[in-house]
C-alpha positions in Angstrom: 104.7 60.7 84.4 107.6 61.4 81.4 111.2 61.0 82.2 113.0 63.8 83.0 115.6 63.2 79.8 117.8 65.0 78.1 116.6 65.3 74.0 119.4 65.0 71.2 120.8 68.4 71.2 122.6 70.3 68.4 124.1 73.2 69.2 124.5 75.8 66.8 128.0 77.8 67.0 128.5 81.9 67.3 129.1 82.6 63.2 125.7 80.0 62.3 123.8 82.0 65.1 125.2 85.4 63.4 124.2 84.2 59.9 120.7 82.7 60.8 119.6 85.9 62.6 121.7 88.3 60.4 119.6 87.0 57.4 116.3 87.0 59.3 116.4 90.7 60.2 117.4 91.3 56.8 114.3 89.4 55.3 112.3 91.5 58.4 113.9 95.0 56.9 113.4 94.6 53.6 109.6 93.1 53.5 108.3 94.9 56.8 106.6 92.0 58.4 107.1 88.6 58.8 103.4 87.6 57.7 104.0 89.7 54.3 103.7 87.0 51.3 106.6 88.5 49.8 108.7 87.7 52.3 107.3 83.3 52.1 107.6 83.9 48.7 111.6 84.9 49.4 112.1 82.2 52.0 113.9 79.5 49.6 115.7 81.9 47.7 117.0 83.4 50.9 117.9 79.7 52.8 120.3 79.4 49.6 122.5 82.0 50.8 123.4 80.0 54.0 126.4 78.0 54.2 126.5 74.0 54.4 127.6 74.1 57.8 124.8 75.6 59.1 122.5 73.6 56.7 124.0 70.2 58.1 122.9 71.5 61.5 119.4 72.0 60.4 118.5 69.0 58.9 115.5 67.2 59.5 115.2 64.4 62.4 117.4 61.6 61.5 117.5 59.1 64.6 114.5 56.8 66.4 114.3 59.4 69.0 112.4 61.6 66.6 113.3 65.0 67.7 116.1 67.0 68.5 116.6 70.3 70.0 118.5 73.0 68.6 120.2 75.5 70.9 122.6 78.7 71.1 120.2 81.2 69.9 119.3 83.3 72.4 116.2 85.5 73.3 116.4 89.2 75.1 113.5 88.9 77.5 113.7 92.6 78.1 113.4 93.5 74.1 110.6 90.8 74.1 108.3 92.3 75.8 105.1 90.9 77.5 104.2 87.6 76.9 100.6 88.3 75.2 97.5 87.5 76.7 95.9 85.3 73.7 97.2 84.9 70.3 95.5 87.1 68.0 96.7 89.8 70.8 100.5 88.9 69.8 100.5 91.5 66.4 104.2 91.9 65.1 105.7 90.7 69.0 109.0 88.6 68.5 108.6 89.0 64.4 112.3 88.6 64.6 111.8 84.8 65.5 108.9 84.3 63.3 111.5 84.6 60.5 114.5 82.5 62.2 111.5 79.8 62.3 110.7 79.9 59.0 114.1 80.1 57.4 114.7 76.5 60.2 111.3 75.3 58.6 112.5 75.9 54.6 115.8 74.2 55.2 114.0 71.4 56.5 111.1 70.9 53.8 108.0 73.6 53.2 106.4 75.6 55.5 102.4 75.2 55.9 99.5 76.8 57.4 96.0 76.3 58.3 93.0 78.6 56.6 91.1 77.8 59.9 94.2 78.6 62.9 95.3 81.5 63.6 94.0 83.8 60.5 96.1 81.3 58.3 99.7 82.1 59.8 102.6 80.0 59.0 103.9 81.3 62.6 102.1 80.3 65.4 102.2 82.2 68.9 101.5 79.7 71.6 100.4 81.6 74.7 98.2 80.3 78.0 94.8 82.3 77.6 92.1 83.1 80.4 89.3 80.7 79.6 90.9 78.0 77.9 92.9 76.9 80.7 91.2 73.3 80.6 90.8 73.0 77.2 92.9 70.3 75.0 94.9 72.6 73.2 98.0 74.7 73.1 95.9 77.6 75.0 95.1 75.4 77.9 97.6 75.4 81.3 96.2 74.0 84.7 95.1 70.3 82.2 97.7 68.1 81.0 98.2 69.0 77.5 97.6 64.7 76.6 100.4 63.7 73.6 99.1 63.8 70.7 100.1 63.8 66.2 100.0 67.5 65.7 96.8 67.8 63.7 96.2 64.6 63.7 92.6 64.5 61.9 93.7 66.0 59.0 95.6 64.0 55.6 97.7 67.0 55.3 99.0 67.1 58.2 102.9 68.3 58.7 105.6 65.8 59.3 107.4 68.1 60.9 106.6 70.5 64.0 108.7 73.1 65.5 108.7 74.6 68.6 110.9 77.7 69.1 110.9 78.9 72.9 110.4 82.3 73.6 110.1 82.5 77.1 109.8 79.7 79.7 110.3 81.4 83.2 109.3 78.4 85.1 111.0 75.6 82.9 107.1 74.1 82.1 108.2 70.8 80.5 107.1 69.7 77.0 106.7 65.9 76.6 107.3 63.7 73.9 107.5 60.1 73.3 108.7 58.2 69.5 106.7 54.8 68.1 110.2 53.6 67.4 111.0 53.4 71.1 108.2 51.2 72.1 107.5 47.7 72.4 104.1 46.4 70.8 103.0 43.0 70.1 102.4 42.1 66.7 98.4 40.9 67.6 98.7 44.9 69.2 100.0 46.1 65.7 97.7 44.3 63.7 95.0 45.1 66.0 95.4 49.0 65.3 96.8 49.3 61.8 92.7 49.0 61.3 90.9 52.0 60.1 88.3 51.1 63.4 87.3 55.3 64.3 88.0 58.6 63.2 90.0 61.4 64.4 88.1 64.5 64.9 89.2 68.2 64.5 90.4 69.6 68.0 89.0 72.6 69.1 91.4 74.8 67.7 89.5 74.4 64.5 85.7 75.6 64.8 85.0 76.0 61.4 86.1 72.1 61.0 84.3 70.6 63.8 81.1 72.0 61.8 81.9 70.1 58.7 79.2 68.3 57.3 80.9 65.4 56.2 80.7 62.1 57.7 84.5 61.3 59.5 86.0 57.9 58.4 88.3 55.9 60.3 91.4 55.7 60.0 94.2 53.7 61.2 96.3 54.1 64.6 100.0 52.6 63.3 101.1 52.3 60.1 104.4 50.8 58.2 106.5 54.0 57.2 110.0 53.7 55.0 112.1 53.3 58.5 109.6 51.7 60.9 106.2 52.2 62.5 104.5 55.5 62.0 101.3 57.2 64.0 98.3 59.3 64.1 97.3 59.3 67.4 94.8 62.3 69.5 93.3 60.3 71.9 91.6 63.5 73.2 90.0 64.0 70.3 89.3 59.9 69.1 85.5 58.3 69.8 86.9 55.0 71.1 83.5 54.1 72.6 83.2 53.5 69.1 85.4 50.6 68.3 85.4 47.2 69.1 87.0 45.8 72.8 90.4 44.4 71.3 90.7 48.0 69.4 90.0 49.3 72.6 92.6 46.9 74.4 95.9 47.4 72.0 95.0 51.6 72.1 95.5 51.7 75.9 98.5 49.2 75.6 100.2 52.0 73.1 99.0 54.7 75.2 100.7 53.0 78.4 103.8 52.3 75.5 104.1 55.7 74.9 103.6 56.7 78.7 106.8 54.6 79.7 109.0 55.9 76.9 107.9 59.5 77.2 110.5 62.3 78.1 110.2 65.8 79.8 111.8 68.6 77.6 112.1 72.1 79.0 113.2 74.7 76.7 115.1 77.7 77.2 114.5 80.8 75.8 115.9 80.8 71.8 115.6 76.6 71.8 114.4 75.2 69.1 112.7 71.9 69.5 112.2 69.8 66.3 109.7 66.7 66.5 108.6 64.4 63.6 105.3 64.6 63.1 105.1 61.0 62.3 107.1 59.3 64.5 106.8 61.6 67.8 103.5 62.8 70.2 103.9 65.1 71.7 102.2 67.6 74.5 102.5 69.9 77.5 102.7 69.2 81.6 99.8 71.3 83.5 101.1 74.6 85.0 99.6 77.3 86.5 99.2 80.6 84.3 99.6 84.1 85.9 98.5 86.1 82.8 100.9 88.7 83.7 103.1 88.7 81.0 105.5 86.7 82.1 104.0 83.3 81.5 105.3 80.7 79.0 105.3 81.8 75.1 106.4 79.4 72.3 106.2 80.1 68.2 105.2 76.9 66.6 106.2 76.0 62.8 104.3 73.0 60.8 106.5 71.4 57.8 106.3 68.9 55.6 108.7 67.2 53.4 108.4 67.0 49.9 108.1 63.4 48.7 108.6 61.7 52.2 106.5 58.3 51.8 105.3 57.8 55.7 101.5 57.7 55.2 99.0 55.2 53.6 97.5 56.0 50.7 94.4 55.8 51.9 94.1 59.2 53.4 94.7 60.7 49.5 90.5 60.3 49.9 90.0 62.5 53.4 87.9 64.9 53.3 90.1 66.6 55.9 87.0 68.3 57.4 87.2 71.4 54.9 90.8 72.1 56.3 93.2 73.3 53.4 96.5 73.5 53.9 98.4 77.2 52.3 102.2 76.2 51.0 104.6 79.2 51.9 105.4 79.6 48.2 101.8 79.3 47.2 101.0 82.6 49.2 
């Protein structure tokens, strides 16, 4: 079970929160909704308007922990309304925050989002849903979400994810453990910086688990420009398919990452930022009341132009069909 511990925190002061949101509504009033394409296409040229203080707050992870949480926004739960049953239910709801996440995500590199999740938002709404409660993604509740590289099969992937709470009533715990903090034998390293099996789409993504193509393997650790990087989704990884000492080291990183794993629970207006690279991360099982009061999170994917953390190697991946949409591209 992960550590109850407390995550690097940055705390953002009254004038930052004041200028963050102040600026959001503004973007909100003047392009009418936070999915409108003028409004990604505004993003950059908005983020220079805020100051350096609030920029140095806001920068991306920069310590082995891999994450950090950023807190002293805060969330009416009354003007929030319900949480919504599913996401393609949630409409405008919290649009506000939508934007406060996307003006975090520009200031930390480019926002992205999938063609295939979610009607291609670059705002995620991350809601329990009645029939998914076992599944292995973010819909699921009464399963342990297992910790996992945020879209791990795909060459694209972001290298940062952000999770911006919304409401957590019952203080469900997101968990998270960091490659840096563990301790792995070199024969373990060697062992699974071999492209051995693939990484299959999760079942968030229909439309790529029908992809004709044939997956390739690809490797478990790799050397980034700081220290070991990962792509890890066990849930979603055909180890039957490899060889015993593959087999062997992946369950020794899995117990690795079990030891140094930590318990966050959000409150409502946290922001939790994880590297995608250096971080898994997933979700304690809870109990979902589908009342409207159940835990809702947004979710941001980044990544960060010319950050050199991934072989290159996965320049070939077909990705499964997946393309990735660039906020400014849209």
């Amino acid at each position: 079970m992960p550590t109850a511990a407390s995550a690097p925190i940055r705390r953002l002061d009254a004038d930052h929160v004041t200028e963050l949101t102040s600026l959001a509504a503004e973007l909100l009033d003047v392009h009418g909704s936070a999915t409108s394409p003028a409004l990604l296409a505004d993003l950059a040229h908005a983020c220079r308007r805020l100051s350096q203080g609030l920029r140095h707050e806001l920068r991306p992870v920069d310590t082995a922990d891999g994450l950090f949480v950023v807190r002293g926004l805060h969330v009416d739960d009354t003007d929030l309304g319900p949480t919504p049953g599913h996401w393609s239910s949630a409409g405008d709801a919290g649009a506000l925050w939508d934007v406060v996440l996307l003006l975090v995500s520009t200031l930390m590199g480019t926002p992205i989002a999938w063609d295939g999740q979610q009607d291609g938002r670059f705002v995620h709404n991350i809601v329990p849903s009645p029939g998914h409660e076992t599944v292995q993604t973010g819909a699921s509740s009464s399963v342990l979400l297992t910790p996992h590289t945020e879209d791990a099969f795909h060459p694209g992937r972001a290298h940062l994810l952000l999770l911006c709470c919304m409401r957590n009533h019952d203080d469900i715990a997101t968990t998270a453990a960091s490659i840096r903090l563990t301790r792995l034998s070199d024969d373990d390293v060697s062992q699974l910086t071999r492209p051995v099996v693939p990484i299959l789409p999760d079942d968030a993504y229909e439309d790529a688990q029908r992809f004709g193509g044939k997956p390739a393997p690809v490797p478990t650790l790799f050397a980034g420009e700081d220290g070991l990087s990962l792509r890890f989704d066990p849930a979603y990884t055909p180890l039957d398919e490899a060889d015993a000492d593959y087999r062997a080291a992946y369950g020794r990183l899995e117990d690795e990452l079990a030891r140094v794993c930590v318990a966050v629970s959000l409150e409502p207006g946290d922001v939790l930022v994880v590297d995608n690279d250096m971080v898994v991360h997933g979700r304690v099982p809870f109990t979902a009341r589908y009342d409207g009061t159940d835990r809702w999170l947004k979710r941001a994917s980044v990544r960060v132009p010319g950050r050199r953390t991934r072989p290159g190697s996965e320049a070939s991946e077909h990705g499964y069909g997946q393309a990735a949409l660039e906020a400014w591209a849209s």
